[in-house]
Backbone bond lengths (Angstrom), bond angles and torsions (degrees), N, CA, C in turn:
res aa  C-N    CA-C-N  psi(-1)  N-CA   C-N-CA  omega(-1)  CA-C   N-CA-C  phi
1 X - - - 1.448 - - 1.542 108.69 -
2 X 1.213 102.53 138.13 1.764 104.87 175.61 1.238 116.57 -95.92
3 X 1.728 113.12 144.89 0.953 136.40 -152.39 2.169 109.05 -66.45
4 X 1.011 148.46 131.90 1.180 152.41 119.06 2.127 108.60 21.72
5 X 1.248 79.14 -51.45 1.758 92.63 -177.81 1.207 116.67 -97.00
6 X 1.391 119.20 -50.22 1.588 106.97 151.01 1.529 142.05 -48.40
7 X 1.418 106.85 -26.55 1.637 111.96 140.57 1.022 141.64 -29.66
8 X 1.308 116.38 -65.59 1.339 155.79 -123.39 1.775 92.70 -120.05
9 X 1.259 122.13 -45.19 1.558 128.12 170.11 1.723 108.11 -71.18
10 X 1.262 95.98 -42.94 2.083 84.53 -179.88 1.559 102.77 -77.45
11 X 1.542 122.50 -37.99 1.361 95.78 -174.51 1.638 116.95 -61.61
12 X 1.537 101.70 -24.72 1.681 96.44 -166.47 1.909 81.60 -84.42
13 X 0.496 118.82 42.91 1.719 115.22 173.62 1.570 97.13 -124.37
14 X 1.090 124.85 -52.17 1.667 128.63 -161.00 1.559 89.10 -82.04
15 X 1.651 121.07 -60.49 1.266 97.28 159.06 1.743 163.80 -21.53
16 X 1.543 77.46 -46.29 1.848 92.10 172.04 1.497 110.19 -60.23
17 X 1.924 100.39 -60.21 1.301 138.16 -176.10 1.788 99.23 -35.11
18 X 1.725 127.56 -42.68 1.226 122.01 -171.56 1.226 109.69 -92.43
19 X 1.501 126.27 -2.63 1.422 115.62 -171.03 1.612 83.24 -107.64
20 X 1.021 154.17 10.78 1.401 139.81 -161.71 1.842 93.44 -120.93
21 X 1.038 109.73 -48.00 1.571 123.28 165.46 1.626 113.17 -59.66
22 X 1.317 114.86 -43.85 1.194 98.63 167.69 1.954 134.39 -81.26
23 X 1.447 89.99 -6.10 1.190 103.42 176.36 1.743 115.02 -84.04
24 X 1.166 95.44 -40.21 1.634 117.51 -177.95 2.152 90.11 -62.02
25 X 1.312 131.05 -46.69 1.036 136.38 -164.62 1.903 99.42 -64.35
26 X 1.355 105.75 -75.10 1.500 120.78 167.95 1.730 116.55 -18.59
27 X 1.877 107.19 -53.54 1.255 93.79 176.33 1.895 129.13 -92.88
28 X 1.419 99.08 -2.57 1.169 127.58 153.16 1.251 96.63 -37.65
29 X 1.685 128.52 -100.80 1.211 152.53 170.72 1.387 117.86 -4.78
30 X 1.148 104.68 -59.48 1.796 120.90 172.69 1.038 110.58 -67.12
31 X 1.247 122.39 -39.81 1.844 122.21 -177.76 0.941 119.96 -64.46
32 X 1.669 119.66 -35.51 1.480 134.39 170.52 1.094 107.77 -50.38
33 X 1.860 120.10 -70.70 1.445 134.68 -164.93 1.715 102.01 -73.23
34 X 1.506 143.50 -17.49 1.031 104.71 144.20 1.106 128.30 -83.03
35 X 1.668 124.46 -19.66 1.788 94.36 165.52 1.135 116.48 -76.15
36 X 1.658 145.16 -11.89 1.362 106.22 171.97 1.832 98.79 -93.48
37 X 0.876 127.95 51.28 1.407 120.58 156.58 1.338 102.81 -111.57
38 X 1.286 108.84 -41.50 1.824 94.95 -176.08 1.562 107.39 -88.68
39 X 1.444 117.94 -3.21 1.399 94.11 162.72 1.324 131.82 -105.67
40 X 1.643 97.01 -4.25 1.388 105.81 -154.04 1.716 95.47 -95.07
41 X 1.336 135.68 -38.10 1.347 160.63 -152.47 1.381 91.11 -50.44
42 X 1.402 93.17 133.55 1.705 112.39 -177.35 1.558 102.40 -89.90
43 X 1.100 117.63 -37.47 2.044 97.26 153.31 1.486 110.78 -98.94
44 X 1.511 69.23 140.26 2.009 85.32 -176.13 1.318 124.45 -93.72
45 X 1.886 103.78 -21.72 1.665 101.94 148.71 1.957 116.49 -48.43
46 X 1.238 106.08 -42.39 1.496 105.89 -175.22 1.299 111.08 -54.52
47 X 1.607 106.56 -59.64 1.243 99.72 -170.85 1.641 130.81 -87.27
48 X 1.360 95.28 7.58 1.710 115.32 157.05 1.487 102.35 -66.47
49 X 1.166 123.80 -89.08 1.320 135.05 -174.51 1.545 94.62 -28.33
50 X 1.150 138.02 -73.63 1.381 132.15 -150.93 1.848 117.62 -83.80
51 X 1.195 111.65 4.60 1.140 123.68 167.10 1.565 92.57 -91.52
52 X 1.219 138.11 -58.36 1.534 148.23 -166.63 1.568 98.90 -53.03
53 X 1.485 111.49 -56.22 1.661 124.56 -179.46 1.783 85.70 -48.61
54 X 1.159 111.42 -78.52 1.788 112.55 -154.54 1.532 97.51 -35.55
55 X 1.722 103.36 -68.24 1.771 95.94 -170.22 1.455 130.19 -30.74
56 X 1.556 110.09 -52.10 1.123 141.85 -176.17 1.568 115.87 -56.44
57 X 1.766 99.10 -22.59 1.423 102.50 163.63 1.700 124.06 -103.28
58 X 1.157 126.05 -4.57 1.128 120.27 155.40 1.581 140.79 7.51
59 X 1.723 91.20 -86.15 1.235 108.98 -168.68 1.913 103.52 -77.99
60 X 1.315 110.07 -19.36 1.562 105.28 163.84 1.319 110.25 -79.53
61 X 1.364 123.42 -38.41 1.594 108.18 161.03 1.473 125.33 -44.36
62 X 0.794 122.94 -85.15 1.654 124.18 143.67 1.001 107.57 20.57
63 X 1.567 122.19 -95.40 1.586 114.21 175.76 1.213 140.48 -68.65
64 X 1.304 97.02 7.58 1.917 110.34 174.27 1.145 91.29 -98.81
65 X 1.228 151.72 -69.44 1.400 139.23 -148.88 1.892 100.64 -71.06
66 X 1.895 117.50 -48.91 1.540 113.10 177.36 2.052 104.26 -54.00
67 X 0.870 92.80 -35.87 1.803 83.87 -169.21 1.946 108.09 -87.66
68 X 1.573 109.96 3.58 1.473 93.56 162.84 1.224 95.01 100.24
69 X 2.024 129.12 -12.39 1.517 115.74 -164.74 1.560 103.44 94.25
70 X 1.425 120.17 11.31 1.707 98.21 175.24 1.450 100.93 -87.29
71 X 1.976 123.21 -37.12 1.313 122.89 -161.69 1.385 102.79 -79.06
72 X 1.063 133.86 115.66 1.422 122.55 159.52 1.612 107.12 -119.56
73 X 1.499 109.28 135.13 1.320 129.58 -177.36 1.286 87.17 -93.49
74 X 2.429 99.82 160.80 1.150 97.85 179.07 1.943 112.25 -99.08
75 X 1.825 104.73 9.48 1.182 96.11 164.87 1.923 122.05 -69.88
76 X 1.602 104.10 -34.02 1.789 107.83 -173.64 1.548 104.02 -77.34
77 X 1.711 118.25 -21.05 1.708 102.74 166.54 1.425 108.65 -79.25
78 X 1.711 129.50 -10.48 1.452 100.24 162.90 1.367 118.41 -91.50
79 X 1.625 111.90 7.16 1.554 96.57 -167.15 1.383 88.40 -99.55
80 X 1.555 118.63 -14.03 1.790 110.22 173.78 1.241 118.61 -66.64
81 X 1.279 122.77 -32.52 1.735 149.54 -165.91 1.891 91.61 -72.53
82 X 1.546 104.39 -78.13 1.683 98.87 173.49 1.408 129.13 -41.91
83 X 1.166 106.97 -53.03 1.513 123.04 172.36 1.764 111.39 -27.63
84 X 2.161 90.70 -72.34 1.618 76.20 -170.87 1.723 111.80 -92.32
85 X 1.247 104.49 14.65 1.722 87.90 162.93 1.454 118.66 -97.79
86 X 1.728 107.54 -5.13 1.509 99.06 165.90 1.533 108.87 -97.44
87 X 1.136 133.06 -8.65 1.980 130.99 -173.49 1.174 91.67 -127.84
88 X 1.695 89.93 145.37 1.142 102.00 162.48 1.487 135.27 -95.13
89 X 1.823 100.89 -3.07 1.384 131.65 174.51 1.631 102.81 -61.20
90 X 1.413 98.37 -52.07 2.237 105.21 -169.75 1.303 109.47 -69.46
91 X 1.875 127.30 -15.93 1.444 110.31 179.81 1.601 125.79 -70.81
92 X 1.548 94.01 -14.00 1.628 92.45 -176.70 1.533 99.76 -114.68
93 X 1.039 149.06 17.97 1.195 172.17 83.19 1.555 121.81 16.31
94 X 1.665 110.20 96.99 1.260 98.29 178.37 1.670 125.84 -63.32
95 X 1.558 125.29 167.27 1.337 129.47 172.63 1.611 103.47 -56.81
96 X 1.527 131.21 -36.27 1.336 133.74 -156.34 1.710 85.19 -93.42
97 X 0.689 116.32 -3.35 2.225 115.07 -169.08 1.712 101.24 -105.15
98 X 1.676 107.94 -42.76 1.197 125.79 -173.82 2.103 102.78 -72.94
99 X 1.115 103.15 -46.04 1.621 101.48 -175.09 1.123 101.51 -74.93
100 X 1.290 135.77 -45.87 2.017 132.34 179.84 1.432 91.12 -55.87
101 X 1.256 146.72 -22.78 1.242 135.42 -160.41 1.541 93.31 -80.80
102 X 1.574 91.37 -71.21 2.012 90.33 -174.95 1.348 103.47 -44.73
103 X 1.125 115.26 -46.14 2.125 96.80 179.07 1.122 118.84 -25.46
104 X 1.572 101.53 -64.15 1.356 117.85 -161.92 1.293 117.93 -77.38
105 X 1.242 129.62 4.68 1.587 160.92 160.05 1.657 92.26 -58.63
């Protein structure tokens, strides 16, 4: 018979295992919809500018995701602000889902 605790360690194991997969999925999602927003965008001033916004947020991504979400630059709150008023993928989209995204940009 298995132990109470050996239970209790695989579920929080399969657990972890689904929030890490679903997170990995989320920025998947976003990565897509910003590249086809900045490539796909029928103005190309727009989608100039908002490729420039993403880059430009980077290195504040960076320190929002290393510090846990305490650093936030005010380039990654405008690239969060653009983001979810241009997708409809980034509105339900956490800030920690949204900055791994620009990374992965």
């Amino acid at each position: 018979m298995r132990s109470p605790l050996f239970v209790a360690a695989i579920l929080s194991l399969i657990s972890a295992t689904s929030q890490a997969q679903t997170l990995v999925a989320t920025s998947n999602i976003i990565v897509r919809a910003i590249d086809r927003s900045v490539d796909f965008t029928s103005d190309t001033t727009t989608s100039i500018r908002d490729a420039k916004l993403i880059r430009a947020a980077h290195n504040d991504a960076a320190s929002f995701v290393a510090s846990d979400g305490d650093i936030r630059g005010a380039n990654l709150e405008a690239a969060f602000a653009r983001l979810r008023e241009h997708l409809p993928e980034a509105r339900a989209a956490s800030d920690q889902a949204l900055a791994e995204a620009i990374l992965a940009r």
